[in-house]
C-alpha positions, 0 to 999 in steps of 0.5 A, spaced: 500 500 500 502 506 498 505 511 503 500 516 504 503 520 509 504 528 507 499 528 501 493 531 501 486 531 500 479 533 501 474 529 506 468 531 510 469 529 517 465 525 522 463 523 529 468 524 534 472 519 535 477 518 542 482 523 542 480 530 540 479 527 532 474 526 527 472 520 523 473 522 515 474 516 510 477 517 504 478 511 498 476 505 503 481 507 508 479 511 515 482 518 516 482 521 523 483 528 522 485 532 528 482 540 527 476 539 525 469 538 527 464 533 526 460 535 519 466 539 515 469 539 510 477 540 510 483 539 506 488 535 510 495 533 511 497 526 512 502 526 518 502 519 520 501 512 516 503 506 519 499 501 513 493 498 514 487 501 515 487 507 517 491 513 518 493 520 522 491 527 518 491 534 520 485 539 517 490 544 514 484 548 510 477 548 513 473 548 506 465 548 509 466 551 517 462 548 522 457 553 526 461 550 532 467 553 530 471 559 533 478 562 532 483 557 535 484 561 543 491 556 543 496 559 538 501 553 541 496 547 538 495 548 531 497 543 525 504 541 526 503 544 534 504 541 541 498 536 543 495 540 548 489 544 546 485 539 541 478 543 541 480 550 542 477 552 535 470 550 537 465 553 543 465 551 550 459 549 549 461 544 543 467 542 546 462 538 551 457 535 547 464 533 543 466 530 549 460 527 551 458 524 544 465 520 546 462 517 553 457 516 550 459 511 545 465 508 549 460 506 555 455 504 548 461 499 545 464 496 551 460 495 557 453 495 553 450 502 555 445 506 552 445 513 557 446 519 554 451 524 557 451 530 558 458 534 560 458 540 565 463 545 568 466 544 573 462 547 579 464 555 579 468 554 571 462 556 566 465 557 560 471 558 561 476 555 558 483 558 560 486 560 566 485 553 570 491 549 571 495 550 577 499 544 575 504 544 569 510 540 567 514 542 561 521 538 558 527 542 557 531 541 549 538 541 548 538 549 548 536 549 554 529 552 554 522 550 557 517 548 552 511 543 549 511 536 546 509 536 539 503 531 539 506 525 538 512 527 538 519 528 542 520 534 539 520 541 544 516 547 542 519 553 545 512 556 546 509 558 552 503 562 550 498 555 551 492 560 554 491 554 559 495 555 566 492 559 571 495 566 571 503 568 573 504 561 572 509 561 566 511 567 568 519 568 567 519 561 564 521 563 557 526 568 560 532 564 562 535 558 560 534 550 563 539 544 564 538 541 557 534 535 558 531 536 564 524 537 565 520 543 570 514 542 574 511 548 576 504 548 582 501 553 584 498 552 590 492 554 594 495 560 597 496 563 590 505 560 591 508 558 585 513 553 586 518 551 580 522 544 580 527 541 576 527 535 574 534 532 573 535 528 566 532 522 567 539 518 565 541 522 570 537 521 576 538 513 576 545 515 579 541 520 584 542 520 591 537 517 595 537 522 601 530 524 600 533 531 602 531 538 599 540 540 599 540 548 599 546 550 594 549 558 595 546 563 589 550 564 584 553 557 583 554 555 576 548 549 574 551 543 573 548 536 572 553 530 574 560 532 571 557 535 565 555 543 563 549 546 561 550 544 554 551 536 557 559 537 554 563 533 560 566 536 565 573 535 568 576 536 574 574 535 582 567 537 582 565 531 576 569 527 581 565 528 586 559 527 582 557 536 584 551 536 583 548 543 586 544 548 583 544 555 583 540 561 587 535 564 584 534 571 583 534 576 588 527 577 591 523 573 590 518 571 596 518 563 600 525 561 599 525 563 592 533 565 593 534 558 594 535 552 591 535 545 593 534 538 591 531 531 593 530 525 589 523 524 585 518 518 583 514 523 578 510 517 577 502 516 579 500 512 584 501 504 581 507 506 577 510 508 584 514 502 588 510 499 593 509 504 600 510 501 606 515 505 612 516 512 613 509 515 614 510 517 620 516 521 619 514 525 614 507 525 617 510 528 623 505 523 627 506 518 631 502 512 627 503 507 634 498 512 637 492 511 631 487 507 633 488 502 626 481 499 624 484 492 622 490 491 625 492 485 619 490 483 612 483 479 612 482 481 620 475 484 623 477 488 628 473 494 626 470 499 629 461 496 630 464 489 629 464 483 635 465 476 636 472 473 633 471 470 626 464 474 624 464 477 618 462 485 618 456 485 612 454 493 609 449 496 612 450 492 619 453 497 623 452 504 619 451 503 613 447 508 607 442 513 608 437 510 603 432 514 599 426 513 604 431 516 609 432 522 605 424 523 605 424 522 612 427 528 613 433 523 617 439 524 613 444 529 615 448 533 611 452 530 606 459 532 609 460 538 605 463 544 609 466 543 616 463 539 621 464 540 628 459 536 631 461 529 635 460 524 631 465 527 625 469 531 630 474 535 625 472 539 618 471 535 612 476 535 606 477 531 599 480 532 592 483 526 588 490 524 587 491 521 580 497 521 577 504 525 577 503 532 572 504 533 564 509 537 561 504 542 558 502 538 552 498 533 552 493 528 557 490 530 564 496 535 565 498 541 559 495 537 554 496 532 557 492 526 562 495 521 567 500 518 565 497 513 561 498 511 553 501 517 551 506 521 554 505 526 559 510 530 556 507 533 550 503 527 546 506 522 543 504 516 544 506 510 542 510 512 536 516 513 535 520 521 535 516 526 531 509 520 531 513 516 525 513 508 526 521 505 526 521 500 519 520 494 520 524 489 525 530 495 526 531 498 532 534 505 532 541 503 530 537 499 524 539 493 526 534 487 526 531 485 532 527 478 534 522 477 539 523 470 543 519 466 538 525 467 533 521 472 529 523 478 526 519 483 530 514 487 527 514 494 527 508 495 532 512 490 537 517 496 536 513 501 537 511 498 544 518 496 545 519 503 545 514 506 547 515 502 554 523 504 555 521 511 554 515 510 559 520 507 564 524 513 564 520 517 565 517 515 571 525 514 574 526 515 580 530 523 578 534 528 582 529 534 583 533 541 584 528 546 587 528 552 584 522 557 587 517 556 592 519 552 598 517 545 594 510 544 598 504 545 596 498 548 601 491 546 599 485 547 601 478 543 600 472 543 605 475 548 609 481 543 611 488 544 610 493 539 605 500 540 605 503 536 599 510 535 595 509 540 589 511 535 584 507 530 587 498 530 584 493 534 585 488 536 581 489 540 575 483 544 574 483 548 581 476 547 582 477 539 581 478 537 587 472 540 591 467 539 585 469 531 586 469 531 594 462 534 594 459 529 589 463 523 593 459 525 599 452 526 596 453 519 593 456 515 599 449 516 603 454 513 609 451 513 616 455 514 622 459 508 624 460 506 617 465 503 614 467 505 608 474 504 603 478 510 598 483 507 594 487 509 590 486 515 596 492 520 594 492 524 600 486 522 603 482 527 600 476 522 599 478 519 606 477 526 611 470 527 607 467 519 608 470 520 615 466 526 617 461 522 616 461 516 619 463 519 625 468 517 630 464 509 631 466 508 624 473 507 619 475 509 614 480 505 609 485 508 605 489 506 600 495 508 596 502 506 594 505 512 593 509 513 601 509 521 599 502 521 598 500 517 605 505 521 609 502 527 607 495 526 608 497 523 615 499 530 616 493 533 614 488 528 617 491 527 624 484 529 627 481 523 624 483 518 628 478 513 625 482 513 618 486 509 617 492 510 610 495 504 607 502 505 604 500 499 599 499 497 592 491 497 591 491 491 587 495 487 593 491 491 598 484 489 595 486 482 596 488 480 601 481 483 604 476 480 600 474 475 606 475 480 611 469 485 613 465 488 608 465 496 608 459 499 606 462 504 600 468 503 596 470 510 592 475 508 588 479 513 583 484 509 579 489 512 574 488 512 567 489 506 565 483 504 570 482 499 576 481 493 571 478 486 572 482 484 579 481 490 583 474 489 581 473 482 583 476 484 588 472 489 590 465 486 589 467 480 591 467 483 599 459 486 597 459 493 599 452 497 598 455 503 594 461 503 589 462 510 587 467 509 581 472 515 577 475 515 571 478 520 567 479 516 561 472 514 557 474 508 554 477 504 561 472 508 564 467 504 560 470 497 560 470 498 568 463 499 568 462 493 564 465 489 570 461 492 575 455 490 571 458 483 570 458 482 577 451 484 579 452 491 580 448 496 577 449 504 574 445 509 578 447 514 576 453 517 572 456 525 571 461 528 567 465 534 568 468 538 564 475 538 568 479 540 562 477 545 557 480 546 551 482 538 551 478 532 550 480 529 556 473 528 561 473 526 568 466 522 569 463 519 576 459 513 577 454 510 582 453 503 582 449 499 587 448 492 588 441 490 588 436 490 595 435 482 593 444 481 594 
């Protein structure tokens, strides 16, 4: 088959597909076409071609303009541009229903769902498509300047002018010159603090020192990588010896330790593709966790709180449990854990966000064009191709030789691609050396009135009204009485746990759960009062197991990566039999196959919303209530 890429040709455009494309078709073959909008007809050019049927466009000339289409907001997102704002030329309005049209047919074709969906603002956001990412990641190029991916692509687009970041975010970013192949990451917290890390290259950062300690530098001293200078030109000397890796200060006046620099070492992946958590907590938590009253004290026990006899097994609903409809119209069930609550039961303000995974480079996914870590890169849009979203030829590595796989067979260009795709994803998620730039490198953060303090560079929501918009959602649909026992895994910092706690009140537990050690350590900290949660430095698949035989909690909320909870996690987890399982997604298509789990396992969707969580891209989060039949 001829190669198509950069011909050009007209097509009239289609649906919306998953991943900010429309559908064309052209001599038999499907098109997606990104650019464009459903109904249009647009001449494009072929970027990507890999054989088969089907192949990648960009719509360089809009021949029939759709009503939805406005002047592009994003200047950094065009044809041949960085993949982070893919409908910024349509409506707010179109961009939801765009986003909606695809959950709708994920949920239709994987899990057998007929629901129309309807995608809302975040709550306060309106039709505001600019100035809402607090959490940014940018990569560095050989120069040493900050930039964007290219959409599927390791090149570095030095243009900062993407309208999405909160205001005086990238301010000065431009302006000076980076350690090459470095990555930044850039929060701006709840007090209005930007706080700026330098992620070391990744090659660099598996010889990093495990300290774990910010090391302050003196201003003024020369930026260098280990024995290298900026421009990666080896050094000689005593310093390369000695492995010198301190950084400069910044410059003079800047507020919260901005004069100083310092570094620690990083993990800047999410929640699974960190290393197993276990120890530590405490110390960085600054609480005695000896002192905490553990609801189960060992995996499978039933030592929980409301829970008597040795060997009975708690069921939903025994003690605690959820308030029901009826209750509701008794006028019986309390409010729902929003705002603070100083009553006995509860004891201490709510609170709730979600943690997903580490930040994105301002390009592509649930970051600055970008999502949680997941098929693409986080760094700019690039997937699983190779650089510039060109496959490698077939059976040949970078160096062109030819590779076998363990049959013997000449690999085949798609086994390349992932071969490729993996190592990239490896280092990205290596363990690297942060050097401390501007801030104090931790992030204060507020949800329903309780105060979080987390590592800059570790998650939090993009959109700055994300987390309290979820946390409200979470304690609406919970319905958990006081004494009850509920679950939050993949917890992050607990954010999900402080609001549940509040509900079931001093005789009930909250569990967490969490494999990220920086994540438990911090919502330790921030949930001190709440003795009655309890966080878990563990991997949620491993956790979930060793529990199914233990007691039964009366509501599960889980918020996996990208990728989703997948069929042991859920097994695991209808398995134990909970009356409620509020479930989130940011990525529609594992979203849907979840839900399809559920319904395999007798669960039913009662209700489901989505949220326009990250305007000007194609990224949506949605949020599931399944409950398990009354005859169950």
């Amino acid at each position: 088959m001829t190669d198509w890429r950069d011909t050009t040709f007209e097509v009239r455009l289609g649906p919306p597909g998953h991943g900010g494309f429309c559908v064309g078709r052209h001599e038999g073959r499907v098109v997606f076409v990104r650019h464009g909008l459903p109904g249009e007809l647009v001449r494009v050019r072929v970027t990507e071609d890999r054989g088969g049927s089907f192949c990648r466009a960009d719509a360089v000339e809009i021949l029939e303009p759709s009503p939805d289409r406005v002047p592009a907001t994003c200047p950094v997102s065009g044809p041949g541009g960085a993949g982070c704002c893919d409908f910024s030329y349509a409506t707010p309005k179109a961009q939801r229903a765009l986003k909606a049209s695809v959950v709708a047919e994920q949920l239709r074709r994987l899990a057998g769902i007929e629901r129309e969906v309807v995608v809302e603002p975040i709550a306060g956001a309106g039709d505001t498509t600019g100035g809402w990412r607090t959490r940014i990641r940018l990569a560095v190029d050989a120069e040493g300047r900050a930039g964007v991916h290219g959409y599927r692509s390791t090149e570095v687009i030095t243009d900062l002018r993407c309208p999405q970041p909160v205001s005086g975010a990238l301010d000065g970013v431009a302006d000076r010159l980076w350690t090459p192949g470095a990555d930044l990451v850039i929060a701006v917290d709840g007090d209005g603090v930007r706080h700026i890390i330098e992620l070391a290259p990744a090659v660099e950062g598996e010889r990093r020192s495990r300290s774990g300690e910010w090391q302050r530098a003196e201003p003024g001293e020369e930026r260098r990588g280990r024995g290298r200078d900026r421009r990666g030109r080896t050094e000689r000397g005593d310093r390369a010896e000695r492995g010198d890796r301190r950084r400069p200060g910044a410059e003079p006046g800047n507020s919260r330790g901005d004069d100083e620099r310092g570094r620690k070492s990083h993990n800047p992946g999410g929640r699974e593709d960190r290393a197993d958590a276990g120890r530590g907590a405490e110390a960085r938590g600054g609480v005695e966790r000896d002192n905490r009253r553990r609801p189960s004290g060992k995996p499978g026990s039933d030592d929980v709180p409301g829970v008597t006899g040795r060997g009975h097994r708690r069921r939903p609903g025994e003690i605690g449990g959820v308030w029901s409809a009826g209750d509701a119209r008794r006028g019986s069930r309390p409010d729902s854990g929003g705002g603070s609550h100083d009553d006995v039961s509860s004891g201490r303000n709510t609170a709730d966000g979600n943690h997903r995974e580490g930040l994105d480079r301002h390009g592509n996914d649930d970051r600055v064009g970008g999502g949680r870590g997941k098929s693409r890169d986080a760094a700019g849009g690039r997937d699983d191709a190779g650089p510039h979203g060109r496959a490698a030829s077939r059976g040949a590595d970078e160096r062109g030789a030819e590779r076998y796989d363990a049959d013997g067979r000449l690999e085949t260009p798609q086994a390349g691609e992932r071969r490729s795709a993996s190592a990239r994803r490896a280092a990205t998620h290596a363990s690297r050396e942060e050097w401390l730039i501007s801030g104090t490198g931790r992030a204060v953060e507020y949800v329903a009135e309780r105060r979080w303090e987390v590592s800059a560079t570790g998650f939090w929501q993009a959109h700055h009204g994300a987390a309290q918009c979820y946390s409200d959602l979470v304690a609406e649909w919970s319905g958990l009485r006081p004494g009850g026992l509920a679950w939050d895994l993949y917890s992050g910092a607990g954010v999900f746990a402080a609001r549940l706690a509040a509900q079931v009140g001093q005789t009930g537990a909250v569990l967490a759960v969490e494999s990220s050690r920086p994540a438990v350590a911090d919502g330790t900290a921030a949930l001190r009062d709440l003795p009655w949660v309890d966080l878990h430095a563990q991997r949620v698949e491993r956790w979930v197991a060793e529990r199914v035989d233990g007691a039964s909690p009366d509501v599960i909320v889980l918020d996996p990566p990208r990728a989703g909870a997948g069929k042991d996690v859920i097994t695991a987890i209808t398995t134990t039999g909970p009356l409620r399982i509020v479930h989130i997604g940011c990525d529609p298509a594992a979203f849907a196959r979840d839900l399809g789990l559920y319904q395999a396992a007798g669960y039913h969707l009662t209700n489901l919303r989505a949220f326009d969580a990250f305007p000007g891209t194609h990224h949506v989060e949605c949020i599931a209530l399944l409950e398990r039949p009354a005859s169950q």
